[in-house]
C-alpha positions in Angstrom: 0.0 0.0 0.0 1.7 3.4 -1.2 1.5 6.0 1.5 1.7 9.9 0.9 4.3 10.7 2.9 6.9 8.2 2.4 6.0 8.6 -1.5 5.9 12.3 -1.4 9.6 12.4 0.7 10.9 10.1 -1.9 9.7 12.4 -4.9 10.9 15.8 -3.2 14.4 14.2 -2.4 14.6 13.2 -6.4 13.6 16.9 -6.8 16.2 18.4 -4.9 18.8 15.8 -6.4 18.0 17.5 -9.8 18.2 20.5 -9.0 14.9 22.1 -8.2 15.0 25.6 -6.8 14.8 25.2 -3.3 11.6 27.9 -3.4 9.9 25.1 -5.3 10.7 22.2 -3.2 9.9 24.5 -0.6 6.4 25.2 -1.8 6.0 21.6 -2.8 6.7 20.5 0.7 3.8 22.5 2.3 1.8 21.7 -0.3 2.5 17.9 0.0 2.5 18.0 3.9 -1.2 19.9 4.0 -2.5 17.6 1.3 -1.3 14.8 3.9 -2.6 16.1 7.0 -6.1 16.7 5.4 -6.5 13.1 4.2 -5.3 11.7 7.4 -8.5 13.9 8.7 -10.3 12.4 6.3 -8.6 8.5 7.5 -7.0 7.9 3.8 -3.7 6.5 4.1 -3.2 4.7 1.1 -2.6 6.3 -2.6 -4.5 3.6 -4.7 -7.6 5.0 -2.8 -7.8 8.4 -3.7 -10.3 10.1 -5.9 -10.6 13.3 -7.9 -13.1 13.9 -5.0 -11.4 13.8 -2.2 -8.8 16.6 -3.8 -11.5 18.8 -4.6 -12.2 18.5 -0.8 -8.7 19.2 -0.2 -8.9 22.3 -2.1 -12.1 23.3 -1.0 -10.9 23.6 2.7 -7.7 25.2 1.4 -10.3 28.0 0.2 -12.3 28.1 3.0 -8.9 28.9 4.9 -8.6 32.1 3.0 -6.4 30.6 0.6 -6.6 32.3 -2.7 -7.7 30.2 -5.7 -4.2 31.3 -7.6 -2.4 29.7 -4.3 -5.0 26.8 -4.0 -4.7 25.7 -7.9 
């Protein structure tokens, strides 16, 4: 079962190994580790299981924060 986290560490260490500004893996990181701590609210823990839906949710809530929709999309 693919987790976010451990899958989401690996891909922003291959980013920084290529180079990425660090702004982006920055931004990425927050990104990753919100989008993380929402579906753990939501008790999904695997990859395989998540749907267009439950990112819309995501970025709903990210908008309900005061997020702007530039920053949330």
């Amino acid at each position: 079962m693919p987790r976010l986290r451990e899958t989401a560490a690996d891909y922003l260490n291959r980013l920084e190994g290529r180079g990425s500004s660090p702004h982006t893996v920055r931004n990425y990181t927050i990104d990753l580790r919100e989008l993380a701590e929402y579906l753990d609210g939501e008790q999904i823990y695997d990859l395989n299981v998540i749907t267009p839906r439950h990112l819309r949710g995501f970025m709903a809530a990210r908008l309900a924060q005061g997020n702007s929709k530039v920053t949330v999309a």
